[in-house]
N, C-alpha and C positions, 0 to 999 in steps of 0.2 A: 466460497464465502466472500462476500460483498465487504468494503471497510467501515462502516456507517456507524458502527456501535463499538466506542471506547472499550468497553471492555473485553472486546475480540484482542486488543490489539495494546501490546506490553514490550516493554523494550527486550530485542532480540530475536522478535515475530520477523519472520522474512515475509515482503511483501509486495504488491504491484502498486507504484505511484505512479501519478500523472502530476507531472511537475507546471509550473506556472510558466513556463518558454512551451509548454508542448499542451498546453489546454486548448487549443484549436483545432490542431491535429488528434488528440486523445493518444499519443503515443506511449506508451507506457513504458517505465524504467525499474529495474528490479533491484531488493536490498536490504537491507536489516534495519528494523529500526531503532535508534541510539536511545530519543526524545520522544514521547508521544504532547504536540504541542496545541490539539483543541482540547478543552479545559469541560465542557459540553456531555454530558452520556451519549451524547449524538448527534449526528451533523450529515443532511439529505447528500453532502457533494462527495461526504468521505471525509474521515479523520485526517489531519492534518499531522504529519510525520516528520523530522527531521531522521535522515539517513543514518547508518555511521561514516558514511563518503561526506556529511557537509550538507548536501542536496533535500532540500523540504519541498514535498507534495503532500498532496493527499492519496489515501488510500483506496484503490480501487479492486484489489484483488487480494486475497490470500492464499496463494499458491499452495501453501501447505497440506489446506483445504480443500486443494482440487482434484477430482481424482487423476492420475496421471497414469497414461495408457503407455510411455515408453521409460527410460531414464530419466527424461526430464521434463518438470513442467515448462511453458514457457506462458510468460506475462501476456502475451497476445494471444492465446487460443479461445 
């Protein structure tokens, strides 16, 4: 699941951000989110998240969502 529609995404959603140092590369960081901080039902680049580490991106994945073929999902598959 894609992060683009607020109401996917509520505090304590574990999630895939692409943070604003790493929007070039598209590297993705993984984490719960504390704050959900676009205000918007939607937004084309991804919800805009502050972490519980501090750390605000936007949302580009929801791992929860994905199916996951071993123990663990990760953020870049």
């Amino acid at each position: 699941m894609q992060g683009k529609n607020r109401r996917d995404i509520v505090p304590g959603t574990e999630v895939c951000v692409v943070l604003k140092k790493d929007q070039r590369t598209g590297k993705l960081t993984r984490g719960f989110v504390k704050d959900v901080l676009t205000r918007s039902a939607g937004h084309p680049h991804g919800i805009k998240v502050r972490l519980t580490d501090g750390q605000v991106g936007r949302v580009k994945k929801i791992p929860s969502a994905i199916p996951v073929t071993g123990c663990f999902a990760s953020c870049n598959e």
